[in-house]
VMD Tcl script that builds the backbone (N, CA, C; Angstrom):
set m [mol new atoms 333]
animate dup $m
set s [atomselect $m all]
$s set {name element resname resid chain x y z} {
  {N N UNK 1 A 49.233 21.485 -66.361}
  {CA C UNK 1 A 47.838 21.388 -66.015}
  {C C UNK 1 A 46.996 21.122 -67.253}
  {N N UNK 2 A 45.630 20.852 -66.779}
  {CA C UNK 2 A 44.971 20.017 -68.174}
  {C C UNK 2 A 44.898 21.419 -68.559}
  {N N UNK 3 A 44.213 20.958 -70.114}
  {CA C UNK 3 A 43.343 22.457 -70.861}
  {C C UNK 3 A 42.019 22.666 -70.275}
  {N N UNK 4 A 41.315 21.934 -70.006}
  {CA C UNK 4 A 39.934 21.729 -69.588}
  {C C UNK 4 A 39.938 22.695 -68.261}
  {N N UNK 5 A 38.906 23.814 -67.718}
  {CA C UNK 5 A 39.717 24.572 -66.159}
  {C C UNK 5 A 39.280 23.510 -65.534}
  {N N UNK 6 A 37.735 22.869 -65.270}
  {CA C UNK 6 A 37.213 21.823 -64.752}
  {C C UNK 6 A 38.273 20.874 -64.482}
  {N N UNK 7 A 38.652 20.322 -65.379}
  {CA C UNK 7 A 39.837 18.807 -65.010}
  {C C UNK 7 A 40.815 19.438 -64.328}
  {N N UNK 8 A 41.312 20.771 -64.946}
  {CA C UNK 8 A 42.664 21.521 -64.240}
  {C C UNK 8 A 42.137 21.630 -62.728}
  {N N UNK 9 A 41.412 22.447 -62.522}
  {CA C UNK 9 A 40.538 22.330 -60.756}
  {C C UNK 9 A 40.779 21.316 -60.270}
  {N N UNK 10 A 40.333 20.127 -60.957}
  {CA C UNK 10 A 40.371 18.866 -60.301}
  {C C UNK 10 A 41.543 17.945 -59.732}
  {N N UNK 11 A 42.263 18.363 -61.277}
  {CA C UNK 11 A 43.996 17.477 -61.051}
  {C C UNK 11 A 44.783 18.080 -59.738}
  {N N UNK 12 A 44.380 19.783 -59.691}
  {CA C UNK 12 A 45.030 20.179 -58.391}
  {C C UNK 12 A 44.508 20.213 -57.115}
  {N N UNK 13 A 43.553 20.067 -56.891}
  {CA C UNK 13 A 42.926 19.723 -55.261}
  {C C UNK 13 A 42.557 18.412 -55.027}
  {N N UNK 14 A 42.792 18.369 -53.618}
  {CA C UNK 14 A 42.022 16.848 -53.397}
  {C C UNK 14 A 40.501 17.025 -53.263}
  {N N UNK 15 A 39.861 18.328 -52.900}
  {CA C UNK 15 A 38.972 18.505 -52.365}
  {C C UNK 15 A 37.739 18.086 -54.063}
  {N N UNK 16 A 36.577 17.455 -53.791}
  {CA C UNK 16 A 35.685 17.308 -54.349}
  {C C UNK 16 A 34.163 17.488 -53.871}
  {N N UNK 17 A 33.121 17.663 -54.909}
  {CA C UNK 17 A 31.835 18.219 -54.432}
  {C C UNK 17 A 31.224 16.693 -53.216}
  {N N UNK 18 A 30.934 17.716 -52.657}
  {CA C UNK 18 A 30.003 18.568 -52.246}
  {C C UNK 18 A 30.867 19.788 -51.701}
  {N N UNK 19 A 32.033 19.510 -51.418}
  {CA C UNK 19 A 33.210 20.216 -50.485}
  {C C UNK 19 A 34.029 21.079 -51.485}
  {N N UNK 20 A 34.013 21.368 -53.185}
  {CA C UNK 20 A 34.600 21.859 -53.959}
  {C C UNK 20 A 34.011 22.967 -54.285}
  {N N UNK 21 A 34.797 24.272 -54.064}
  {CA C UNK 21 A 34.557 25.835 -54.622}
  {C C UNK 21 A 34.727 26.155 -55.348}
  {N N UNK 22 A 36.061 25.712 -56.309}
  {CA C UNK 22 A 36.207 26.723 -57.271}
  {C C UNK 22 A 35.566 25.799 -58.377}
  {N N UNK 23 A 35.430 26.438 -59.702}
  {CA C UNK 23 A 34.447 25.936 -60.818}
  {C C UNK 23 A 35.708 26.157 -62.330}
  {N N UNK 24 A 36.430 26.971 -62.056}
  {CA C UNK 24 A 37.419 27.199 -62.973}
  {C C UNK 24 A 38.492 28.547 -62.743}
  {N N UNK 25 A 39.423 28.097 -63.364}
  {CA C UNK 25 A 40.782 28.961 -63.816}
  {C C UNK 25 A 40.621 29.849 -64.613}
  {N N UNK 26 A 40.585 31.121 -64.010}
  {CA C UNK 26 A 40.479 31.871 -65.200}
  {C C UNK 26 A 42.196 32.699 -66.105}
  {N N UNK 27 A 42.638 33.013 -64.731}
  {CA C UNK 27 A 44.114 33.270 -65.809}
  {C C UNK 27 A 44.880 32.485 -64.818}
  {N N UNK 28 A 46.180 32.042 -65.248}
  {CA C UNK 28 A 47.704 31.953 -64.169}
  {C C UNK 28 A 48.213 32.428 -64.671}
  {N N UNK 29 A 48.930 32.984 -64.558}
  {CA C UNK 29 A 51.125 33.604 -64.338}
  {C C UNK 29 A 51.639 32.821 -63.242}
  {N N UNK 30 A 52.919 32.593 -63.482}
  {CA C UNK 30 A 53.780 32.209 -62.397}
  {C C UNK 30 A 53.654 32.853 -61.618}
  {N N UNK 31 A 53.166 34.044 -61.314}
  {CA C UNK 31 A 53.343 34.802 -60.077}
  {C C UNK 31 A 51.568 34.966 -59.324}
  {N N UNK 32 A 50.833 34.346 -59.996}
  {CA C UNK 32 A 49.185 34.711 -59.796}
  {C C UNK 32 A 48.386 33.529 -60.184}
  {N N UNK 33 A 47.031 33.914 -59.610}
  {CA C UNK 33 A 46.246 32.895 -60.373}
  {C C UNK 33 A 44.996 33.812 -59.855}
  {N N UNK 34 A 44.112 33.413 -61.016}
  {CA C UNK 34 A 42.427 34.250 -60.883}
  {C C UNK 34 A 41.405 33.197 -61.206}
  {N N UNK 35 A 40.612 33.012 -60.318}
  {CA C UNK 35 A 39.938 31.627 -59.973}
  {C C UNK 35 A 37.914 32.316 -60.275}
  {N N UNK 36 A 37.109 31.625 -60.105}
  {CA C UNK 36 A 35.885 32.269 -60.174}
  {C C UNK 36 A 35.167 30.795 -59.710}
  {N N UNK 37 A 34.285 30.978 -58.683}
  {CA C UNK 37 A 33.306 30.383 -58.242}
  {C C UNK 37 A 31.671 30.556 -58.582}
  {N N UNK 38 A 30.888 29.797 -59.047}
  {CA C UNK 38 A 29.215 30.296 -59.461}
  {C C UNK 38 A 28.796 30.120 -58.061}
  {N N UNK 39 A 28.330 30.508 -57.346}
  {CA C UNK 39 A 27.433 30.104 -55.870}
  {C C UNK 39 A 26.500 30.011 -56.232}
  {N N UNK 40 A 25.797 28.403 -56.290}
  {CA C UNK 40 A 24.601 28.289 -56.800}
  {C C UNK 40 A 23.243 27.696 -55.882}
  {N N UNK 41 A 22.846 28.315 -56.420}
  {CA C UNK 41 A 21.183 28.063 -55.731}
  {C C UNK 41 A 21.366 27.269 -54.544}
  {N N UNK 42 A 21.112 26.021 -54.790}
  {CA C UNK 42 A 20.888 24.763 -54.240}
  {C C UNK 42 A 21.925 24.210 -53.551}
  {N N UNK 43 A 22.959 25.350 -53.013}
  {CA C UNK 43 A 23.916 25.117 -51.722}
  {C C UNK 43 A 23.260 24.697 -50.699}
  {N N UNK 44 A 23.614 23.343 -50.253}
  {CA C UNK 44 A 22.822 22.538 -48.877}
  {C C UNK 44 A 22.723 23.781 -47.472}
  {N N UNK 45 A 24.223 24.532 -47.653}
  {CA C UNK 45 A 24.059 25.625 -46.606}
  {C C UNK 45 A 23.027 26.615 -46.434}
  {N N UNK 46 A 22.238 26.961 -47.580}
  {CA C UNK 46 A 21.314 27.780 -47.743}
  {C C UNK 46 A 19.836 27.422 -47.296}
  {N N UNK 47 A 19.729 26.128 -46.634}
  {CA C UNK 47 A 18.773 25.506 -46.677}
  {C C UNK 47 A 18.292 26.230 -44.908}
  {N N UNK 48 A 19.269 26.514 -44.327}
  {CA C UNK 48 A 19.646 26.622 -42.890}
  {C C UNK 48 A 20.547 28.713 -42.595}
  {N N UNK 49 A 20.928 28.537 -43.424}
  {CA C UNK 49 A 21.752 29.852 -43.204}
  {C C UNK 49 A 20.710 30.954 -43.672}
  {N N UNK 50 A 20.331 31.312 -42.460}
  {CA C UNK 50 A 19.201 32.709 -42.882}
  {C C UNK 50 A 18.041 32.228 -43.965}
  {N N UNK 51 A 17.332 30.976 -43.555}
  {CA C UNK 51 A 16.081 30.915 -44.487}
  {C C UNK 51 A 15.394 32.188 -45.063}
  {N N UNK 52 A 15.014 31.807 -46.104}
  {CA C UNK 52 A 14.094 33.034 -46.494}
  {C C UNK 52 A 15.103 34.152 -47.271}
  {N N UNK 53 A 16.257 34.344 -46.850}
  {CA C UNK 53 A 17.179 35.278 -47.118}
  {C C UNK 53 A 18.370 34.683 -47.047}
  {N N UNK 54 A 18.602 33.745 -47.700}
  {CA C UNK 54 A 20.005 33.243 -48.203}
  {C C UNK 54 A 21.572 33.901 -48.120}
  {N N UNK 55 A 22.317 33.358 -47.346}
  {CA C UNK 55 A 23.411 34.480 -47.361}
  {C C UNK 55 A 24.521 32.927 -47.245}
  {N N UNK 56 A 25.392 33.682 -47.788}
  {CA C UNK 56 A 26.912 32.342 -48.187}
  {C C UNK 56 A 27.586 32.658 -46.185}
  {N N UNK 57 A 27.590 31.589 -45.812}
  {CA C UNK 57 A 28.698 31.369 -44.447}
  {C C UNK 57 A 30.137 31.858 -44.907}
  {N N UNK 58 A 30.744 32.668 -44.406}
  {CA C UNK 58 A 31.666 33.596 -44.536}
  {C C UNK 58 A 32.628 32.319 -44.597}
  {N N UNK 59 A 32.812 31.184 -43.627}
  {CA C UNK 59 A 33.970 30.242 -43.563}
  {C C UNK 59 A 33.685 29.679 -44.895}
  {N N UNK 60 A 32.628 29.263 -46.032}
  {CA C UNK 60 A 32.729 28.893 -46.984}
  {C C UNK 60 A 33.051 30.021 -48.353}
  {N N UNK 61 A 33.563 31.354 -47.688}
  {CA C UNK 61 A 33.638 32.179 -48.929}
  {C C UNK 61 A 35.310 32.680 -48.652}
  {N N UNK 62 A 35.842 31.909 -47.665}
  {CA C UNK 62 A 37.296 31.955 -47.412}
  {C C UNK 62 A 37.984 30.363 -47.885}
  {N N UNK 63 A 36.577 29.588 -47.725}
  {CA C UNK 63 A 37.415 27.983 -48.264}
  {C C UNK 63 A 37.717 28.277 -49.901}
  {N N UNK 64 A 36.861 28.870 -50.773}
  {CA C UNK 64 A 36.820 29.141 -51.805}
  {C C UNK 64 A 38.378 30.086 -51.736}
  {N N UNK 65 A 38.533 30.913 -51.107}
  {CA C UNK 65 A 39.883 31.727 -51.098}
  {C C UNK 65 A 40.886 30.678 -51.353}
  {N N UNK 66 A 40.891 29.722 -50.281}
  {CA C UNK 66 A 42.240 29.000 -50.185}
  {C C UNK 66 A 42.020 28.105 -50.706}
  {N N UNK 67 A 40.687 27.285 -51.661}
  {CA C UNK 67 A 41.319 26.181 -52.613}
  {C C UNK 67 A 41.990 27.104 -53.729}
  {N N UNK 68 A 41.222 28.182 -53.657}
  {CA C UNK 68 A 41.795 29.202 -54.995}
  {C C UNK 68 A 43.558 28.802 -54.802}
  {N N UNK 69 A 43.985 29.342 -53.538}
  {CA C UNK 69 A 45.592 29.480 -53.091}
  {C C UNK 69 A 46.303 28.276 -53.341}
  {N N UNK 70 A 45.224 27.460 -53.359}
  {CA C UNK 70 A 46.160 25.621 -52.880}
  {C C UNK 70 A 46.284 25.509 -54.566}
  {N N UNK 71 A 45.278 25.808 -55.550}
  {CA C UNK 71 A 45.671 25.484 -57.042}
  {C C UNK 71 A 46.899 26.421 -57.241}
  {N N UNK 72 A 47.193 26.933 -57.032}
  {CA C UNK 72 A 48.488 28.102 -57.218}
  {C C UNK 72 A 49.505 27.692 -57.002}
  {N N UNK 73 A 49.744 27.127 -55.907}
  {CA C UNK 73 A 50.585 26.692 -54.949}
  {C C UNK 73 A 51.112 24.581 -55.090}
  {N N UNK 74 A 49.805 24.204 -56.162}
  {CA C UNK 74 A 50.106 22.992 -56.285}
  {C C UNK 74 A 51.311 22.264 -56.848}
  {N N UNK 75 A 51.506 23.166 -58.245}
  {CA C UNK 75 A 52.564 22.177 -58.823}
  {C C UNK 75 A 54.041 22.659 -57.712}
  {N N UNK 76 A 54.215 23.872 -57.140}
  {CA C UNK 76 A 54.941 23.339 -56.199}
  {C C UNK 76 A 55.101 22.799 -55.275}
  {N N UNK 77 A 54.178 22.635 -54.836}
  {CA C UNK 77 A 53.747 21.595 -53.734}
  {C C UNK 77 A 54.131 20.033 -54.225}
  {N N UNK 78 A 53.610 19.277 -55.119}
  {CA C UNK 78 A 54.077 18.307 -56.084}
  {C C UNK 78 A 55.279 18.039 -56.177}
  {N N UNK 79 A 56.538 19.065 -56.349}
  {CA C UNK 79 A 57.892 18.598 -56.914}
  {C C UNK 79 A 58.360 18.795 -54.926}
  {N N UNK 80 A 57.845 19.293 -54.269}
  {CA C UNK 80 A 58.429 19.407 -52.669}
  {C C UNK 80 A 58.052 18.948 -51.249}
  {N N UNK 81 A 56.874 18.072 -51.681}
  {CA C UNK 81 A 55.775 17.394 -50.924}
  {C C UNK 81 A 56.264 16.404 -50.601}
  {N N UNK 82 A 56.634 15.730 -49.305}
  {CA C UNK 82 A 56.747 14.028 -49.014}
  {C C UNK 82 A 55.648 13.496 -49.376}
  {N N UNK 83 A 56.082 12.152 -49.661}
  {CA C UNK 83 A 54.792 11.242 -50.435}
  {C C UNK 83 A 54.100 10.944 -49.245}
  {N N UNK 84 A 52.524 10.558 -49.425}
  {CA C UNK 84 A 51.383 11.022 -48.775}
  {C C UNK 84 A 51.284 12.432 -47.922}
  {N N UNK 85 A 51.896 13.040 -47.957}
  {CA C UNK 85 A 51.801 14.371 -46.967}
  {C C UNK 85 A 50.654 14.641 -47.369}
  {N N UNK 86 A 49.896 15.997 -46.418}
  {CA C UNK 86 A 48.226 16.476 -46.873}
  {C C UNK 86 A 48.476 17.919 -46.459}
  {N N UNK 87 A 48.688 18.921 -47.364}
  {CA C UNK 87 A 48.703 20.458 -46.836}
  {C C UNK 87 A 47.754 21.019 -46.386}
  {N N UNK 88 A 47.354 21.335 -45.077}
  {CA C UNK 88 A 46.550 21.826 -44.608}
  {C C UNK 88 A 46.462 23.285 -44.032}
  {N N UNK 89 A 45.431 24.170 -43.690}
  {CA C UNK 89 A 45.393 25.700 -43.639}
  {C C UNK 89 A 45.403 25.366 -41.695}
  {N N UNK 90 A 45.942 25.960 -41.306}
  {CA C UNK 90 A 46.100 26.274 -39.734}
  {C C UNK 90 A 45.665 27.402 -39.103}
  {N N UNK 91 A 45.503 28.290 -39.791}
  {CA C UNK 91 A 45.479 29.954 -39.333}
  {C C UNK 91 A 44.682 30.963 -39.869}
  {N N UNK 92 A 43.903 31.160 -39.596}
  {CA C UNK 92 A 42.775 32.840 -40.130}
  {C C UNK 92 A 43.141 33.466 -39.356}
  {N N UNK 93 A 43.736 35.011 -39.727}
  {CA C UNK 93 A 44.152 36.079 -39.081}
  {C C UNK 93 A 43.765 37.255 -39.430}
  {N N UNK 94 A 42.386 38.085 -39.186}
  {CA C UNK 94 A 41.727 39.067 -39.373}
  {C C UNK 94 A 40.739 39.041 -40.745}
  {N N UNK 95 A 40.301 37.933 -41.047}
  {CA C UNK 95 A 39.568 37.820 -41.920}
  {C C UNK 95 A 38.296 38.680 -42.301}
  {N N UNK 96 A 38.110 39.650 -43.644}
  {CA C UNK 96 A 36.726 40.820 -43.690}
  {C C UNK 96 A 36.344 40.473 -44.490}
  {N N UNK 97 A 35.106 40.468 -44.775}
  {CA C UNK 97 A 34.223 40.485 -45.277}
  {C C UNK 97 A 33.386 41.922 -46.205}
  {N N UNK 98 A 33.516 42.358 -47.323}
  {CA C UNK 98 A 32.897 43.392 -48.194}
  {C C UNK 98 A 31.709 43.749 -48.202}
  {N N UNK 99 A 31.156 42.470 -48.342}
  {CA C UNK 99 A 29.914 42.117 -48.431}
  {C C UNK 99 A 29.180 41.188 -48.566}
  {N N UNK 100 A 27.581 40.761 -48.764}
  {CA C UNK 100 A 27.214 39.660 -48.107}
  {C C UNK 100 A 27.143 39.169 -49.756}
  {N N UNK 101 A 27.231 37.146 -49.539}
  {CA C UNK 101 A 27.270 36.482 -50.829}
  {C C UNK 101 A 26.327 36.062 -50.977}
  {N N UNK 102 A 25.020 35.855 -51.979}
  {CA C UNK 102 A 23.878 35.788 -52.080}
  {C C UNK 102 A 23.805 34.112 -53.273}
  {N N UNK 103 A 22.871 33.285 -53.208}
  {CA C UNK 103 A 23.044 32.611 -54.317}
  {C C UNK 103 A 22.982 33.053 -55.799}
  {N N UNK 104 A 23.598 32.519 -56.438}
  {CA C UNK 104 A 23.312 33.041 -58.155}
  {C C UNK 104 A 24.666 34.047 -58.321}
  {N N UNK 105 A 25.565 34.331 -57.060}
  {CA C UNK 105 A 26.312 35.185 -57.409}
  {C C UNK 105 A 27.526 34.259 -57.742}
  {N N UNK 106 A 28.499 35.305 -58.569}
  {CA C UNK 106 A 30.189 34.620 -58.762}
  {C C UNK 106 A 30.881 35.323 -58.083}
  {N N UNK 107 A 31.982 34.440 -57.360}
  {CA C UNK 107 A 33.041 35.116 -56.769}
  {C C UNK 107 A 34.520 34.986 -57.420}
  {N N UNK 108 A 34.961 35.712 -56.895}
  {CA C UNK 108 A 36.087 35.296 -57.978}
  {C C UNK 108 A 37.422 35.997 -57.103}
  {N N UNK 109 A 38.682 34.956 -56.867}
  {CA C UNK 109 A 39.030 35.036 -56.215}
  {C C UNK 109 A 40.869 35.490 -57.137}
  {N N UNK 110 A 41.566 36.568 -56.298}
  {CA C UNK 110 A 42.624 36.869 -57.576}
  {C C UNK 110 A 43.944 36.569 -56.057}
  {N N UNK 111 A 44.384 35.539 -56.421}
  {CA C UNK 111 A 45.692 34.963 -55.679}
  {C C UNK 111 A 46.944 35.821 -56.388}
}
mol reanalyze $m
mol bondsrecalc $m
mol representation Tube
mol addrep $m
């Protein structure tokens, strides 16, 4: 993966902004990865989601989960992937929520 976390983010997802969560890598191990998102201001979702009182859509604070998972999961994906294949998420199964995500906050996600 690059040195840069930005380029590293990038080289491993297909996903790009407007549709991109994570912002950088903060550690890997072979066995882990710890990711961190800025949620910033001027999320188009915020424009609509609870005016006045801004709150992050729970399905966009689980996409952030699983691009977190998909960078983890990439370079093996890479050496075991048929060419063009597209890995996709199928399943949410009891998904909670802690608490509510506000703009200006970081999340940070530990795979």
């Amino acid at each position: 993966m690059a040195s840069d976390p930005h380029t590293a983010v990038l080289e491993a997802l297909p996903h790009r902004p407007p549709f991109l969560f994570v912002d950088r890598i903060v550690e890997r191990t072979p066995s882990s990865i710890v990711t961190e998102w800025h949620v910033p201001h001027d999320l188009e979702c915020f424009k609509g989601h609870y005016p006045g009182h801004p709150v992050l859509p729970g399905v966009i604070a689980c996409e952030f989960a699983f691009q977190s998972a998909a960078i983890f999961f990439a370079e093996v994906r890479s050496k075991r992937a048929l060419p063009g294949s597209l890995p996709v998420l199928a399943r949410i199964d009891e998904a909670r929520f802690k608490k509510i995500v506000q703009p200006g906050e970081t999340l940070r996600a530990e795979v």
